[in-house]
PDB file of N, CA, C and O in Angstrom:
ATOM      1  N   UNK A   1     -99.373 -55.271  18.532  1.00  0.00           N
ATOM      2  CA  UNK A   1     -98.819 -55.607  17.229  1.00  0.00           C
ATOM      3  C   UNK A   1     -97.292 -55.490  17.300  1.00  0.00           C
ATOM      4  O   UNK A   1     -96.558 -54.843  18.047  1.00  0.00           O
ATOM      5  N   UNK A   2     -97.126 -56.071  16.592  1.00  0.00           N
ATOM      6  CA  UNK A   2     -95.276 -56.886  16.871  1.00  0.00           C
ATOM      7  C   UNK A   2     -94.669 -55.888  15.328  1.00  0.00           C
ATOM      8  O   UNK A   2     -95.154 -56.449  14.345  1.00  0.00           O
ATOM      9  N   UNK A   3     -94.043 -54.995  15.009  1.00  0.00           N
ATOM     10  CA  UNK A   3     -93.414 -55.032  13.572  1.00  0.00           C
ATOM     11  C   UNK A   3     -91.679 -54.710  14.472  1.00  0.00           C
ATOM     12  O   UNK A   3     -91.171 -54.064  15.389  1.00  0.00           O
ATOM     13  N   UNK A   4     -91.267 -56.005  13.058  1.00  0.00           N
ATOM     14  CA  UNK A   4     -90.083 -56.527  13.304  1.00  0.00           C
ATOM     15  C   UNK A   4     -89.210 -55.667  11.706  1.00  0.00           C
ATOM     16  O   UNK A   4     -89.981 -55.848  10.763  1.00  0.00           O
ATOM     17  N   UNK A   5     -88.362 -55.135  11.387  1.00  0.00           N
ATOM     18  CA  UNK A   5     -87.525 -54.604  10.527  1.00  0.00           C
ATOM     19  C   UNK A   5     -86.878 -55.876  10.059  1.00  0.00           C
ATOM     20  O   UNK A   5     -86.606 -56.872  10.730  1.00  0.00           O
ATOM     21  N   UNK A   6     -86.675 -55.641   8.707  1.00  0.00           N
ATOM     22  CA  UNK A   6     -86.060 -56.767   8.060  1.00  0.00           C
ATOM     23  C   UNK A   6     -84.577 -56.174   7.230  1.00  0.00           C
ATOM     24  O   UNK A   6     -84.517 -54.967   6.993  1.00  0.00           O
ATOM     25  N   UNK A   7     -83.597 -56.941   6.881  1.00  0.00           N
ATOM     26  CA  UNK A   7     -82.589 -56.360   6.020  1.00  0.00           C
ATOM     27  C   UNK A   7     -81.790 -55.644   7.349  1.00  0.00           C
ATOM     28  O   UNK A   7     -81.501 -55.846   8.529  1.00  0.00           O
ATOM     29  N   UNK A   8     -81.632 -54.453   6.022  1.00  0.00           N
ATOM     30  CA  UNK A   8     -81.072 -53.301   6.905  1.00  0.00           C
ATOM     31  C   UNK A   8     -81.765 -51.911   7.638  1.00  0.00           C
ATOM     32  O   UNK A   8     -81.423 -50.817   8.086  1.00  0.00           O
ATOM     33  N   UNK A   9     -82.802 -52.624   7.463  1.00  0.00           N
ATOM     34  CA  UNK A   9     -83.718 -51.433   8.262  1.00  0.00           C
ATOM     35  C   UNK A   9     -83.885 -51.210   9.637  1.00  0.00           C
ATOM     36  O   UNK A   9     -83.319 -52.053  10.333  1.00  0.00           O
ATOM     37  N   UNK A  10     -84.584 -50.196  10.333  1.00  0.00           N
ATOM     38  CA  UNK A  10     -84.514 -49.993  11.591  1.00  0.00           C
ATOM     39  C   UNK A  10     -86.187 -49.846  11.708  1.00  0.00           C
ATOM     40  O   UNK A  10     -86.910 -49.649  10.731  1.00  0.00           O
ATOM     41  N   UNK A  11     -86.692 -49.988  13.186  1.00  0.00           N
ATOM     42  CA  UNK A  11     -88.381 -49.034  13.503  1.00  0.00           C
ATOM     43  C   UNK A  11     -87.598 -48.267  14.620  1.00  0.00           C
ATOM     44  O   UNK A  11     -86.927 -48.695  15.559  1.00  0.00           O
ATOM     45  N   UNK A  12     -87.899 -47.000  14.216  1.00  0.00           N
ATOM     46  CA  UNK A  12     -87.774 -45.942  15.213  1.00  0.00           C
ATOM     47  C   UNK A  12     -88.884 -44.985  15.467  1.00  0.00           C
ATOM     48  O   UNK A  12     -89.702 -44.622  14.623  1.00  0.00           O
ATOM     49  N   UNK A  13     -88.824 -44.544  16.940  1.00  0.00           N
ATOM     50  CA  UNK A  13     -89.948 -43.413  17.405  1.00  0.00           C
ATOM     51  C   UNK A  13     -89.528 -42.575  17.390  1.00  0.00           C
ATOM     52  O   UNK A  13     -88.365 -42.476  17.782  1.00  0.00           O
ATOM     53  N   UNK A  14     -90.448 -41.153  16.788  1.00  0.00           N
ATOM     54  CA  UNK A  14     -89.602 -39.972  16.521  1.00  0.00           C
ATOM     55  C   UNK A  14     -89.894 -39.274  17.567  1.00  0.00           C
ATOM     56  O   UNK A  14     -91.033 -39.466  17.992  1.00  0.00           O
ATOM     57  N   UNK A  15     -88.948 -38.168  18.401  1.00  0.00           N
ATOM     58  CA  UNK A  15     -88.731 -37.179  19.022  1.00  0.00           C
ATOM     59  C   UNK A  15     -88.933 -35.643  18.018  1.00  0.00           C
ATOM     60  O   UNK A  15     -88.845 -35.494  16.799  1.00  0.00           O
ATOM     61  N   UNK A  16     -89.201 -34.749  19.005  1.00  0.00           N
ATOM     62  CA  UNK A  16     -88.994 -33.897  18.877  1.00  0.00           C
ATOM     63  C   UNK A  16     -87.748 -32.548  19.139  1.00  0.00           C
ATOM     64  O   UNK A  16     -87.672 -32.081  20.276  1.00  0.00           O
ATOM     65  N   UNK A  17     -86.863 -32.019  18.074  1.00  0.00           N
ATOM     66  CA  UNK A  17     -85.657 -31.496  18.262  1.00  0.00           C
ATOM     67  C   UNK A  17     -85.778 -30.623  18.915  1.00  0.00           C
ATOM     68  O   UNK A  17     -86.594 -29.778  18.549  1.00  0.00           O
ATOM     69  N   UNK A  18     -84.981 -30.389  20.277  1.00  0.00           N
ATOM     70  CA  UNK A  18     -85.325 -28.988  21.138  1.00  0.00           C
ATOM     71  C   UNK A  18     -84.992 -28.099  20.491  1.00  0.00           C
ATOM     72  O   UNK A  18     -84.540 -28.308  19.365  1.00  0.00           O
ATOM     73  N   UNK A  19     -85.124 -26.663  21.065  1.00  0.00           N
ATOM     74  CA  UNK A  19     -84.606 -25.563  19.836  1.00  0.00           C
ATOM     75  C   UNK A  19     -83.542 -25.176  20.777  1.00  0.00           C
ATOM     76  O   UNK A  19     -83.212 -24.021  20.509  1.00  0.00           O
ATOM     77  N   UNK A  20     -82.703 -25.757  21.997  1.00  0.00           N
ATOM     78  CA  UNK A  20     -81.322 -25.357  22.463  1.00  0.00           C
ATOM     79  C   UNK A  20     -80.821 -26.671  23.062  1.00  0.00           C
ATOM     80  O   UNK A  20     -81.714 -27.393  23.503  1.00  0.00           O
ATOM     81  N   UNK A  21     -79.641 -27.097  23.160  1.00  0.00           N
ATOM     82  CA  UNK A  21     -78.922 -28.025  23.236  1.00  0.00           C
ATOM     83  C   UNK A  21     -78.533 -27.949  24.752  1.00  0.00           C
ATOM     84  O   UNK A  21     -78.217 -26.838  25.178  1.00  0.00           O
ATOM     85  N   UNK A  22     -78.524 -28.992  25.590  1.00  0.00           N
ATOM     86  CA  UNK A  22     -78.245 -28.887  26.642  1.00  0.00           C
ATOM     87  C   UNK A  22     -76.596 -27.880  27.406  1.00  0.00           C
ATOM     88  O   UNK A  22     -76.241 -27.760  28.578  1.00  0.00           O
ATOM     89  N   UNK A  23     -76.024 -27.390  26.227  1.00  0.00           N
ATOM     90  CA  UNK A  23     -74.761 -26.648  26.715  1.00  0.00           C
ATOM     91  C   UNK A  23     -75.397 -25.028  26.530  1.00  0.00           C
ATOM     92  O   UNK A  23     -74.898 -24.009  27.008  1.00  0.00           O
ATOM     93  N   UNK A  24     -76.402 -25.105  25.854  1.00  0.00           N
ATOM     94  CA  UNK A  24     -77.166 -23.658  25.658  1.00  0.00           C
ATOM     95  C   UNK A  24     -76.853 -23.369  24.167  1.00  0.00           C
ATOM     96  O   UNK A  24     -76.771 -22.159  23.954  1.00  0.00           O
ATOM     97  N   UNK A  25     -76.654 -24.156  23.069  1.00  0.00           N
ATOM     98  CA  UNK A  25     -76.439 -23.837  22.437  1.00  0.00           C
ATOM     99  C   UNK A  25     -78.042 -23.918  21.474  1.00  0.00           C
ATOM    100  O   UNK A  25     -78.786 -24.895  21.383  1.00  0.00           O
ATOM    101  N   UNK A  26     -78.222 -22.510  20.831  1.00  0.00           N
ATOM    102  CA  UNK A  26     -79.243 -22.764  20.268  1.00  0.00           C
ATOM    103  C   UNK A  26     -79.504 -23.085  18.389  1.00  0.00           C
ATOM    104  O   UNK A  26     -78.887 -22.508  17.493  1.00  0.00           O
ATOM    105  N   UNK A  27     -80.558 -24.128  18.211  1.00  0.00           N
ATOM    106  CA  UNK A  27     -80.057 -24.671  16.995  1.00  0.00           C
ATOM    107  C   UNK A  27     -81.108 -24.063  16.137  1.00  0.00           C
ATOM    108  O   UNK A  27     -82.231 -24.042  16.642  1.00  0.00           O
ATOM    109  N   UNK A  28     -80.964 -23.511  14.819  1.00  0.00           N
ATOM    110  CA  UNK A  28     -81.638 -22.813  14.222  1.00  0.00           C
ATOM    111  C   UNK A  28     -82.822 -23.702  13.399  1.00  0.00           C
ATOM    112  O   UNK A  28     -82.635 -24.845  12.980  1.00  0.00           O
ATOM    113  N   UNK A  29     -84.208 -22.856  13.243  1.00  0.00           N
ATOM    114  CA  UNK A  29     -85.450 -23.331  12.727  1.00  0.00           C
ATOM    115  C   UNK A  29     -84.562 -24.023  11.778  1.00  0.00           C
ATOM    116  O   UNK A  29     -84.181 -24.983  12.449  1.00  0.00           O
ATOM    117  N   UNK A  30     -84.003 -24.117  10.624  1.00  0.00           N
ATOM    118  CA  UNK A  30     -83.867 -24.454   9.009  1.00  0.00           C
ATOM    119  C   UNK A  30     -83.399 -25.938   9.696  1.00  0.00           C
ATOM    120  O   UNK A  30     -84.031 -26.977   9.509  1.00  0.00           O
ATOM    121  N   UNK A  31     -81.829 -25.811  10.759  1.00  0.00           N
ATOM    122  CA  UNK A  31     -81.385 -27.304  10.836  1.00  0.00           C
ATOM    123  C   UNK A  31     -82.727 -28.043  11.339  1.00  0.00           C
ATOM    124  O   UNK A  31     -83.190 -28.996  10.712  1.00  0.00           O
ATOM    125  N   UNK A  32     -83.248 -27.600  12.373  1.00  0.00           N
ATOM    126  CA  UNK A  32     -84.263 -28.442  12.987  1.00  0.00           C
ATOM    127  C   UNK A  32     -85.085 -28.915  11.917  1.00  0.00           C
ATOM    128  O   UNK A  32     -85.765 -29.887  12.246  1.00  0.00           O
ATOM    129  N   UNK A  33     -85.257 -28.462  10.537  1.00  0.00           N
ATOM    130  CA  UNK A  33     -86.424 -29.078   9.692  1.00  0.00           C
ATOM    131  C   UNK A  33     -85.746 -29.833   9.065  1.00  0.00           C
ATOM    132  O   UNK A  33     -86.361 -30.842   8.722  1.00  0.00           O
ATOM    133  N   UNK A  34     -84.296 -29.769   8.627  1.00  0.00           N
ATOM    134  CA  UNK A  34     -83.694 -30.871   7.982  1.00  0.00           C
ATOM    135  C   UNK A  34     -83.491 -31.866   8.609  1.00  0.00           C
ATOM    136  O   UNK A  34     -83.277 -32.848   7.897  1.00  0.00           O
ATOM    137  N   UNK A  35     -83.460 -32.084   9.969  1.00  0.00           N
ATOM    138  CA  UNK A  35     -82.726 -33.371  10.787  1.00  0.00           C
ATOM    139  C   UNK A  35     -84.052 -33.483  11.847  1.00  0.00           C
ATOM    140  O   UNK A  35     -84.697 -32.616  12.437  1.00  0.00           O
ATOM    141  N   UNK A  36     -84.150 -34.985  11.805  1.00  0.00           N
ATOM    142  CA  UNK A  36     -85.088 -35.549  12.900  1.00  0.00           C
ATOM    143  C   UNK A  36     -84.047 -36.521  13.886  1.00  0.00           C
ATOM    144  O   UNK A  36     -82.945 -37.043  13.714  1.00  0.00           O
ATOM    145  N   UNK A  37     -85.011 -36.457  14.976  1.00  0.00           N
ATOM    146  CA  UNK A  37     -84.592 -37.225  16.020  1.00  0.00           C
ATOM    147  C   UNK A  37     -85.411 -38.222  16.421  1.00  0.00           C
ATOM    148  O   UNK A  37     -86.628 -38.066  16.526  1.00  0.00           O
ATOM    149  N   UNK A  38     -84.763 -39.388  16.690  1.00  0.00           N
ATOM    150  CA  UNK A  38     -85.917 -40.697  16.915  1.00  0.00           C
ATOM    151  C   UNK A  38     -84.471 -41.682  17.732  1.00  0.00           C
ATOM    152  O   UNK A  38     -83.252 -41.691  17.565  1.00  0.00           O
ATOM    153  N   UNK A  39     -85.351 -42.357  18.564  1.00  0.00           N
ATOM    154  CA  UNK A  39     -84.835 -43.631  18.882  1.00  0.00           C
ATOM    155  C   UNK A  39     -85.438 -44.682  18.616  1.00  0.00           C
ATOM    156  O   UNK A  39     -86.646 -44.836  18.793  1.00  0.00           O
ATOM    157  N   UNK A  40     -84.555 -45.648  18.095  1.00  0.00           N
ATOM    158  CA  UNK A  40     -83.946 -47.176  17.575  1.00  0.00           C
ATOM    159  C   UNK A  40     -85.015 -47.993  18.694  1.00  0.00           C
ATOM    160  O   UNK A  40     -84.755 -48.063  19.895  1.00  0.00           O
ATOM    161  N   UNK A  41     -86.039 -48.487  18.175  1.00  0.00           N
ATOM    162  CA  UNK A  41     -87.019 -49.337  18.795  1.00  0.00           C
ATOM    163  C   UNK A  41     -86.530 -50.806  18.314  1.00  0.00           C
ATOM    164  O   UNK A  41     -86.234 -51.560  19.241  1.00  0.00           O
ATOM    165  N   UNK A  42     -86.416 -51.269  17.140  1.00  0.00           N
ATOM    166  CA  UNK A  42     -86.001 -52.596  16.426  1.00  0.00           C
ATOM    167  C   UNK A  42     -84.902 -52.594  15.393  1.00  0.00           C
ATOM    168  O   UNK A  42     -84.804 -51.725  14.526  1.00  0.00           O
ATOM    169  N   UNK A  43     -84.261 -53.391  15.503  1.00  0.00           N
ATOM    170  CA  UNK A  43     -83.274 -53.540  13.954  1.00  0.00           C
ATOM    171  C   UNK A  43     -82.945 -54.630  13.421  1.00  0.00           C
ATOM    172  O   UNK A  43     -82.520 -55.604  14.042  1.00  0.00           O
ATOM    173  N   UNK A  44     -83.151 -54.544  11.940  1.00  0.00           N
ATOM    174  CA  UNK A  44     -83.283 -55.812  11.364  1.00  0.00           C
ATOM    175  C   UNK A  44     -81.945 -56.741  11.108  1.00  0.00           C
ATOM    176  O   UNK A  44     -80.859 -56.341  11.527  1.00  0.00           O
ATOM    177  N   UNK A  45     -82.026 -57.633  10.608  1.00  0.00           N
ATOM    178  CA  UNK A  45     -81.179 -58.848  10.774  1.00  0.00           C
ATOM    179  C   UNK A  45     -80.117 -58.856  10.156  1.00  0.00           C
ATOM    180  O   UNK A  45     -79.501 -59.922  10.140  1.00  0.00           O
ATOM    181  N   UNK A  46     -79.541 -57.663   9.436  1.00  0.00           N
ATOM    182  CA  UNK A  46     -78.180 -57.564   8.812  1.00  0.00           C
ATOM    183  C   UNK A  46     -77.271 -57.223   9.905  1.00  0.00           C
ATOM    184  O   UNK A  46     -77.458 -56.780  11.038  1.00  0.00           O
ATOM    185  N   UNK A  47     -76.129 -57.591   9.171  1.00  0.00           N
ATOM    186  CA  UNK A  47     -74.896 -57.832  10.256  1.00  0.00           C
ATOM    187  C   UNK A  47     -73.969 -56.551   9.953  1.00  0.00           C
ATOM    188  O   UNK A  47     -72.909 -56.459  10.573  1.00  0.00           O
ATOM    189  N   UNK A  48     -74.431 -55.283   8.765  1.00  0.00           N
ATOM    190  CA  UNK A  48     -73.914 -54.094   8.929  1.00  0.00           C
ATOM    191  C   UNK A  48     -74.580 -53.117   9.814  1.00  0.00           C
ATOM    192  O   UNK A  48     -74.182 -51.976  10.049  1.00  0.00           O
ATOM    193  N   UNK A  49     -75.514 -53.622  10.224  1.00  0.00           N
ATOM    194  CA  UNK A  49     -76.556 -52.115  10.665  1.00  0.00           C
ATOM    195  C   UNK A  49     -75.236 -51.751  12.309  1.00  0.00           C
ATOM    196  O   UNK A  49     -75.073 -52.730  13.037  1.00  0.00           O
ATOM    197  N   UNK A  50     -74.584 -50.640  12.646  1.00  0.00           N
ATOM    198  CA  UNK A  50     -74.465 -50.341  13.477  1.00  0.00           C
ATOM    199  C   UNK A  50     -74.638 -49.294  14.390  1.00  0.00           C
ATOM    200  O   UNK A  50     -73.784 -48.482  14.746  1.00  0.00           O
ATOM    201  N   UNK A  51     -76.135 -49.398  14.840  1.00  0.00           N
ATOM    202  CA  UNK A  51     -76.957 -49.359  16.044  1.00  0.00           C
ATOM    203  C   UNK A  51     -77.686 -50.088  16.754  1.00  0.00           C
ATOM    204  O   UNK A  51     -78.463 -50.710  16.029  1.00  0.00           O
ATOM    205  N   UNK A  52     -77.819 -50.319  17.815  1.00  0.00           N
ATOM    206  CA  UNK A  52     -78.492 -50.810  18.793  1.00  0.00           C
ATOM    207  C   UNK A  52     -79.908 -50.245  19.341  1.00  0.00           C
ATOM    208  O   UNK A  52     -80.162 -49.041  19.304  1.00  0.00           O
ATOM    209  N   UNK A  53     -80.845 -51.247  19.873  1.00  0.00           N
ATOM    210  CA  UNK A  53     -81.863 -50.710  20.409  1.00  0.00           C
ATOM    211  C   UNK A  53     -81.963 -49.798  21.542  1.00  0.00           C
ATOM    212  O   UNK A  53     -82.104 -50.456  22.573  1.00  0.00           O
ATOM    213  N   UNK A  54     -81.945 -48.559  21.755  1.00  0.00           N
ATOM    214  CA  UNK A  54     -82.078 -47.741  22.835  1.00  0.00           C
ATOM    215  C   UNK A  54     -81.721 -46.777  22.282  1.00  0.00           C
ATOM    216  O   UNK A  54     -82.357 -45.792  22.657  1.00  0.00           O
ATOM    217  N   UNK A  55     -80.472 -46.429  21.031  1.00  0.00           N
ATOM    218  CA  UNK A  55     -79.764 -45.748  20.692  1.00  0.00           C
ATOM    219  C   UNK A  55     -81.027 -44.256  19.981  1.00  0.00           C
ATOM    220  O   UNK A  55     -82.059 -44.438  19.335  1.00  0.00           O
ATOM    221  N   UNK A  56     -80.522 -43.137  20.347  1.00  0.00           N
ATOM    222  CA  UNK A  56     -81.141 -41.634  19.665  1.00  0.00           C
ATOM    223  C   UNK A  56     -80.058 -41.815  18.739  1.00  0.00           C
ATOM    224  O   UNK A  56     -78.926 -42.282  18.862  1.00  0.00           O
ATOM    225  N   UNK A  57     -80.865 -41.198  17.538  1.00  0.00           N
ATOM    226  CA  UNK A  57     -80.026 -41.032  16.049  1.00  0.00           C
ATOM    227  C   UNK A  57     -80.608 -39.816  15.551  1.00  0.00           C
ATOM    228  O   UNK A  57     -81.639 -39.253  15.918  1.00  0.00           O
ATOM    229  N   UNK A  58     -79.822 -39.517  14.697  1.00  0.00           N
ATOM    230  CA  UNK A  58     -80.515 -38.518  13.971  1.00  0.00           C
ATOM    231  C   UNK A  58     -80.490 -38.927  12.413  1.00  0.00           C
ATOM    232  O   UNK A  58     -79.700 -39.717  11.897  1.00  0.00           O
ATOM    233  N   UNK A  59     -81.681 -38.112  11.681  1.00  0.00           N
ATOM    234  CA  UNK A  59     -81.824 -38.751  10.081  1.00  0.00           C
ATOM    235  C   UNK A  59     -82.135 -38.064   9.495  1.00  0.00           C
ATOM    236  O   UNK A  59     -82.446 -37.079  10.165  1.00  0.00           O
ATOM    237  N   UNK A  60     -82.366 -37.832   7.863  1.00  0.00           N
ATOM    238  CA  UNK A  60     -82.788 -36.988   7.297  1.00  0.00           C
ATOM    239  C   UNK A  60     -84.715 -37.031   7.329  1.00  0.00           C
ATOM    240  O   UNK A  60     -85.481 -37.991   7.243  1.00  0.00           O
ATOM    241  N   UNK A  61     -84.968 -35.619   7.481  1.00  0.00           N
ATOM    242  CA  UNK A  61     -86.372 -35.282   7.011  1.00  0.00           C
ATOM    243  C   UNK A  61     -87.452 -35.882   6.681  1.00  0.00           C
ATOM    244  O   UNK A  61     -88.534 -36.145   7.206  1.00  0.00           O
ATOM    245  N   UNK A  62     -86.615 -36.144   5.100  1.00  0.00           N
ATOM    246  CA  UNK A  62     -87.932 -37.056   4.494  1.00  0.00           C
ATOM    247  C   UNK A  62     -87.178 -38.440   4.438  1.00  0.00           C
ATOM    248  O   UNK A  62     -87.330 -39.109   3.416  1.00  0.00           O
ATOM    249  N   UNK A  63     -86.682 -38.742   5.065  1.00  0.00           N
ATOM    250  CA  UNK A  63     -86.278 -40.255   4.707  1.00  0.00           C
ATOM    251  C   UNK A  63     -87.567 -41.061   5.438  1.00  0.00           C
ATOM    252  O   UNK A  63     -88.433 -40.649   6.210  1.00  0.00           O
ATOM    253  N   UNK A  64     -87.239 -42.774   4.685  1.00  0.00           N
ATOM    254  CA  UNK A  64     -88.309 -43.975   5.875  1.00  0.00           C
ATOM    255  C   UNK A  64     -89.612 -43.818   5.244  1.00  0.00           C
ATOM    256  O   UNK A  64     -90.017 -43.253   4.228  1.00  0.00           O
ATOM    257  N   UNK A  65     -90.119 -44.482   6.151  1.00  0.00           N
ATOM    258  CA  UNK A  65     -91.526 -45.073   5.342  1.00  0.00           C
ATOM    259  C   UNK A  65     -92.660 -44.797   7.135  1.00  0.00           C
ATOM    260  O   UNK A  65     -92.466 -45.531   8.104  1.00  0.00           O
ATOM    261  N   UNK A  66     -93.480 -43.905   7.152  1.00  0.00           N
ATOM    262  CA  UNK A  66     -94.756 -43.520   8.429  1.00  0.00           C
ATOM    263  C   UNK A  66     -95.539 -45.318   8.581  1.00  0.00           C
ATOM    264  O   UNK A  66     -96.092 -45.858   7.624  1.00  0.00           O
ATOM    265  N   UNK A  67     -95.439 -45.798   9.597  1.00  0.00           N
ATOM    266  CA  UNK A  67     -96.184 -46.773  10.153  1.00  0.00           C
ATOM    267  C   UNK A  67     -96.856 -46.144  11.303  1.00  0.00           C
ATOM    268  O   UNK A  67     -96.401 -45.236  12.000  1.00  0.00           O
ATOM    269  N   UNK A  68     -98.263 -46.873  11.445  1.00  0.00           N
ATOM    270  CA  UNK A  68     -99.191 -46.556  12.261  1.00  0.00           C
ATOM    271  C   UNK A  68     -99.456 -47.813  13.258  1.00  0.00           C
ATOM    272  O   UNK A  68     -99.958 -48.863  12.856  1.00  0.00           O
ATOM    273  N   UNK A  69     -99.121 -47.619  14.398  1.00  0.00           N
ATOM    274  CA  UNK A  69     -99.678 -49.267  14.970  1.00  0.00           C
ATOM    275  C   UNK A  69    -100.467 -48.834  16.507  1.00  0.00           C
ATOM    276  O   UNK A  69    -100.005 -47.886  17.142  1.00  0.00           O
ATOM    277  N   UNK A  70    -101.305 -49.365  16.873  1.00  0.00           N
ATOM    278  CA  UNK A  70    -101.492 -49.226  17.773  1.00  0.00           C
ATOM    279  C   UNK A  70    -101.746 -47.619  18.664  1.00  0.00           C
ATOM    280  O   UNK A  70    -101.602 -47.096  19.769  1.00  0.00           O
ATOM    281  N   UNK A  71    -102.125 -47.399  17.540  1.00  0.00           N
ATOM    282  CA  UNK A  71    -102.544 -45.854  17.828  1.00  0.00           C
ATOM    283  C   UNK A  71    -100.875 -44.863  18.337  1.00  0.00           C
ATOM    284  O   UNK A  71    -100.899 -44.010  19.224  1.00  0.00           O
ATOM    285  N   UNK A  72     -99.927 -45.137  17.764  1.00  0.00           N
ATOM    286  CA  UNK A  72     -98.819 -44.812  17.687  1.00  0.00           C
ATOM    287  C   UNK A  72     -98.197 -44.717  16.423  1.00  0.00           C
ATOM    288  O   UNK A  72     -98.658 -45.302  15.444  1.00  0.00           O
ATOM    289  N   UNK A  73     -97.215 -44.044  16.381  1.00  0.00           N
ATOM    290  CA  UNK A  73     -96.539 -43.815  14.551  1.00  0.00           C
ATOM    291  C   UNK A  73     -95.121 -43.771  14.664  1.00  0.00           C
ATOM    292  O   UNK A  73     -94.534 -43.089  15.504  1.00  0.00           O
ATOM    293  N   UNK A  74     -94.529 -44.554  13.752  1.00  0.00           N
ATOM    294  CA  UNK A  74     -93.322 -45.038  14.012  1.00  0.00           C
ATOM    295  C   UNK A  74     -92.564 -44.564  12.458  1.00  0.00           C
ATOM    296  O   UNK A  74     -93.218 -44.009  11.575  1.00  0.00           O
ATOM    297  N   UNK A  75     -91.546 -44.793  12.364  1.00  0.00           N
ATOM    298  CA  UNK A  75     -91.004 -44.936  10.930  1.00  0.00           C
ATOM    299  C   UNK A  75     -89.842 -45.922  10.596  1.00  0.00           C
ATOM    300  O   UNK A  75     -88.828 -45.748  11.272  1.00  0.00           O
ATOM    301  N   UNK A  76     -89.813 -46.720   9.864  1.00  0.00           N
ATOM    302  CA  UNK A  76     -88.597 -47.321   9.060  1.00  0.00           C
ATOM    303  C   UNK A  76     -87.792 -46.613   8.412  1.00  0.00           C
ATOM    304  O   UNK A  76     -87.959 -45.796   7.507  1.00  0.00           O
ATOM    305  N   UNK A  77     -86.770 -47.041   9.021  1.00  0.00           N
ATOM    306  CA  UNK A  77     -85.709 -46.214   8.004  1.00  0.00           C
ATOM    307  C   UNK A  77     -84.661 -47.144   7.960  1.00  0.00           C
ATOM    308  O   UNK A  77     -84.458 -48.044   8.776  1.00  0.00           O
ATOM    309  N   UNK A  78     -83.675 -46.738   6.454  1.00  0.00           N
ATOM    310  CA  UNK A  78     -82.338 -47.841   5.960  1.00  0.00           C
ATOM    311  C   UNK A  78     -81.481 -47.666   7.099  1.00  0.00           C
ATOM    312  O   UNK A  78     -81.635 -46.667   7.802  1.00  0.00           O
ATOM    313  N   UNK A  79     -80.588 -48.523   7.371  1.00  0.00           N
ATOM    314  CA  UNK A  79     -79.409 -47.798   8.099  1.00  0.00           C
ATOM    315  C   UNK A  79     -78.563 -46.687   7.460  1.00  0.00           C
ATOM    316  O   UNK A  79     -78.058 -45.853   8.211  1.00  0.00           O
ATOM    317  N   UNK A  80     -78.362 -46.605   6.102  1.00  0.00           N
ATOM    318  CA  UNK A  80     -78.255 -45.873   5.012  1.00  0.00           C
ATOM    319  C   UNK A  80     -78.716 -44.343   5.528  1.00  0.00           C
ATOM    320  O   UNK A  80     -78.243 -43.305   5.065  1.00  0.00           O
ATOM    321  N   UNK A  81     -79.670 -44.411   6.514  1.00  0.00           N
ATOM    322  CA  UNK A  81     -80.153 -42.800   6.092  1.00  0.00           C
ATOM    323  C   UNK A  81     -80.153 -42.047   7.536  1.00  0.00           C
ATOM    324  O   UNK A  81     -80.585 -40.939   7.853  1.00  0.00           O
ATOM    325  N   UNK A  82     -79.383 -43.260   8.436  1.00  0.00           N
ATOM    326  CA  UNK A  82     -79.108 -42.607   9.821  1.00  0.00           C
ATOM    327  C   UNK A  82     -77.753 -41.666   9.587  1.00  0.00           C
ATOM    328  O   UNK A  82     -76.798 -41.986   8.879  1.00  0.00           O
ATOM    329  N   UNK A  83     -77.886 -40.472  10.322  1.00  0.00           N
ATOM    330  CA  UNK A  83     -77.130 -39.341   9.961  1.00  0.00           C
ATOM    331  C   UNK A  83     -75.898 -39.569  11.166  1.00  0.00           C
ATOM    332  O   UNK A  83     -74.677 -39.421  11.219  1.00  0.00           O
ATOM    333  N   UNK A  84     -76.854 -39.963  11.970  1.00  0.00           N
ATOM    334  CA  UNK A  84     -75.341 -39.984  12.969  1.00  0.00           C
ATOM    335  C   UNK A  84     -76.035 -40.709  14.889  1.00  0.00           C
ATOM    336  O   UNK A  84     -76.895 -40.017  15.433  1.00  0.00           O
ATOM    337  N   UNK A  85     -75.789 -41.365  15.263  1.00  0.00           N
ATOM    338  CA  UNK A  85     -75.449 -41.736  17.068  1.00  0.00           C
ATOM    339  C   UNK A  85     -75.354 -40.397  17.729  1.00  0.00           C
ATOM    340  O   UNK A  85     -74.285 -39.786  17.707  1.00  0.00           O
ATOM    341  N   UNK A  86     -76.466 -39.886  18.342  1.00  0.00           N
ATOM    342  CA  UNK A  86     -76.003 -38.870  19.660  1.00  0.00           C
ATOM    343  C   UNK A  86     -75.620 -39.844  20.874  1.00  0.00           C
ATOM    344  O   UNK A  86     -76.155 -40.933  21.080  1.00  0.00           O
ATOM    345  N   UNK A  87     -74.760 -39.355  21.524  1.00  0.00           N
ATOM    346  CA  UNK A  87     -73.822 -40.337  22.515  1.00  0.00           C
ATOM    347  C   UNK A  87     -74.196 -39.037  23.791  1.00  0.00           C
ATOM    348  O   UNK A  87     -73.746 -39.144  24.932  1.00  0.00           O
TER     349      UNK A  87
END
């Protein structure tokens, strides 16, 4: 199954936030429940969205909409509710 994002939306797969950062820094239970991590699978056809497919982002919590495909679970989200590009 093909889902394609329309507008300004994105499909991203969510990760799981480590609880220490590769410099050793360790990130506390509370941030980890506010901020998710996912990478940028599709993005839809507006000419503001700036991310690319491959890109890890981070977003809020409850933002996006749970899709199920293929025995996998994905989420939509606005570009609006990407928090930030880990580089």
């Amino acid at each position: 199954m093909t889902i394609k994002p329309m507008g300004d939306r994105l499909l991203v797969k969510m990760e799981q936030i480590q609880e220490k950062t590769a410099g050793g820094i360790f990130i506390p239970q509370t941030a980890q429940e506010k901020t998710q991590m996912a990478v940028v699978l599709e993005i839809g056809d507006d000419e503001e969205i700036k991310v690319k497919k491959g890109d890890r982002i981070l977003y809020d919590k409850y933002a996006g909409t749970s899709v199920k495909a293929d025995g996998e679970e994905y989420l939509i989200l606005h570009m609006t509710d990407v928090l930030a590009v880990i580089g």
